[in-house]
TORKETOR-951832 format. One record per residue (C-alpha): x, y, z. Coordinates in nm, 2 decimals, decimal comma, padded with zeros to 4 digits, always signed. Layout:
REM TORKETOR-951832
+--------+--------+--------+
:     c1 :     c2 :     c3 :
+--------+--------+--------+
:      X :      Y :      Z :
...
+--------+--------+--------+
END
This chain:
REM TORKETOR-951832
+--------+--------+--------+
:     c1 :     c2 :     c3 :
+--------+--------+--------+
: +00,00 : +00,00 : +00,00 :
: +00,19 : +00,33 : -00,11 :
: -00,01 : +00,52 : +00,11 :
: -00,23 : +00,50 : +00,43 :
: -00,49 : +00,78 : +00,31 :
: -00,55 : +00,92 : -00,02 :
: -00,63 : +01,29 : +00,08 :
: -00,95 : +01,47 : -00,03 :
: -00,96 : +01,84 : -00,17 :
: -01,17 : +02,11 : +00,01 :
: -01,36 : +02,34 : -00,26 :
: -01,35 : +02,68 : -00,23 :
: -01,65 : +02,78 : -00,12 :
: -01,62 : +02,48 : +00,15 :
: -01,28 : +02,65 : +00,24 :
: -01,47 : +02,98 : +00,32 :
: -01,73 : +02,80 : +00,50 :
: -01,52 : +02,62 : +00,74 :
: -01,29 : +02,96 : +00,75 :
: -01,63 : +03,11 : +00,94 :
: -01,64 : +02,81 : +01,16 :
: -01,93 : +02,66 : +01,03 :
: -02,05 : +02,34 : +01,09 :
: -02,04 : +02,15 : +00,80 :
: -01,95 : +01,78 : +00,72 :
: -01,58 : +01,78 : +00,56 :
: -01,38 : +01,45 : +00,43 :
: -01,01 : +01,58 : +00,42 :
: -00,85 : +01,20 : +00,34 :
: -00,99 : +00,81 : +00,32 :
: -00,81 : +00,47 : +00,38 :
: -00,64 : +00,43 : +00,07 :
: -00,78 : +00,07 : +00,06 :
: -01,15 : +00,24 : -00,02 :
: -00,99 : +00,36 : -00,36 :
: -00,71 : +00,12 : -00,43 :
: -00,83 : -00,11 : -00,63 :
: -01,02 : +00,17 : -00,89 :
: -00,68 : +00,19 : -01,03 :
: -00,82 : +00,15 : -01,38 :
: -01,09 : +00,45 : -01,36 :
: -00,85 : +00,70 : -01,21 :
: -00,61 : +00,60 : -01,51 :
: -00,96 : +00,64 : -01,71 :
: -01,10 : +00,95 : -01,55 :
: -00,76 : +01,16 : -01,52 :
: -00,45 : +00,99 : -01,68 :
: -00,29 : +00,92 : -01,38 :
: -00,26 : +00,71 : -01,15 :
: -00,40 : +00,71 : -00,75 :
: -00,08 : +00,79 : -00,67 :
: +00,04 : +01,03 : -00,88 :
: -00,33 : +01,17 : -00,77 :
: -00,27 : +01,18 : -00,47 :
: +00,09 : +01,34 : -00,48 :
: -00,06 : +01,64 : -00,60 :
: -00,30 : +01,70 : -00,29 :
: -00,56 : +01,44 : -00,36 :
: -00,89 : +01,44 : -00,55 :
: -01,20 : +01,67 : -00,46 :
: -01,49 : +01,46 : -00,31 :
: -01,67 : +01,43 : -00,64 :
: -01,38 : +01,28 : -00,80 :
: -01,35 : +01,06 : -00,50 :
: -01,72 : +00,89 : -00,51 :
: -01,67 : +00,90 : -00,92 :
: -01,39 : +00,70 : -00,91 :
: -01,52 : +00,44 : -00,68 :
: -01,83 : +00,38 : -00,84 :
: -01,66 : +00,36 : -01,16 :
: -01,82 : +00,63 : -01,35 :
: -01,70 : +00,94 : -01,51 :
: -01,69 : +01,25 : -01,31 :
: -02,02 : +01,46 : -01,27 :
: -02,08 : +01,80 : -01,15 :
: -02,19 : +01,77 : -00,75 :
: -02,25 : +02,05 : -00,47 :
: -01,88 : +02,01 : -00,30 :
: -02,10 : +02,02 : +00,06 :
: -02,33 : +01,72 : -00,08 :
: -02,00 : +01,53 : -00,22 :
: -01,84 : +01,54 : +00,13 :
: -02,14 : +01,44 : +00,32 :
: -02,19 : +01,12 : +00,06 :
: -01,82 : +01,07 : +00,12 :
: -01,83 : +01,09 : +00,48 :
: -02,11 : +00,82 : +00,48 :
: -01,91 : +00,57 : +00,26 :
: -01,62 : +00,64 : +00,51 :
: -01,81 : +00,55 : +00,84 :
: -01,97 : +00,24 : +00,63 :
: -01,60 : +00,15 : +00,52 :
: -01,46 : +00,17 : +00,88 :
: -01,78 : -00,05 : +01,01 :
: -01,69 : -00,32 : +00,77 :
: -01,35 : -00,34 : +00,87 :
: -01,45 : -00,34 : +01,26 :
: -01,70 : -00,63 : +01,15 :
: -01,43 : -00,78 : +00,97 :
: -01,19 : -00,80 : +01,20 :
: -01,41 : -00,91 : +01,47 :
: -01,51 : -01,23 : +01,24 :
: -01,16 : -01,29 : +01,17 :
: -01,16 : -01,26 : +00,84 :
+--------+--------+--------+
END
């Protein structure tokens, strides 16, 4: 694994949000093991690879949920993006706890 997180880009107006202490849901990396094996629809989305991606600061949220459900990227609200992401997050870390417990 080349890296333990692949980090997650804040959009601008999300920046300015959480710059006036707002409340609002914000992703700023996942386990790399969520996105490592979309290798092929990173390569297809941006011409690079995840990690070349993510050696340049990462991928917005958007990008992030496109690239794991193997589709091309769409426009999304950047607050709606990091919410969705935050969701598959917390589902990803609940699976591993379940997993591990199991054994498996």
């Amino acid at each position: 694994m080349p890296e333990a997180e692949m980090p997650i880009l804040l959009g601008p107006d999300l920046r300015l949000r959480l710059a006036r202490r707002e409340c609002i849901v914000n992703v700023r990396s996942i386990p790399w093991e969520m996105i490592a094996d979309c290798e092929d629809q990173a390569q297809d989305s941006h011409q690079q690879d995840l990690l070349t991606l993510a050696s340049r600061g990462g991928v917005s949220a958007g990008e992030a949920i496109a690239i794991m459900a193997r589709v091309r990227p769409f426009p999304i609200d950047d607050i709606l993006a990091h919410r969705i992401l935050y969701a598959m997050r917390a589902m990803f870390a609940r699976g591993q706890r379940v997993a591990e417990a199991r054994g498996v």
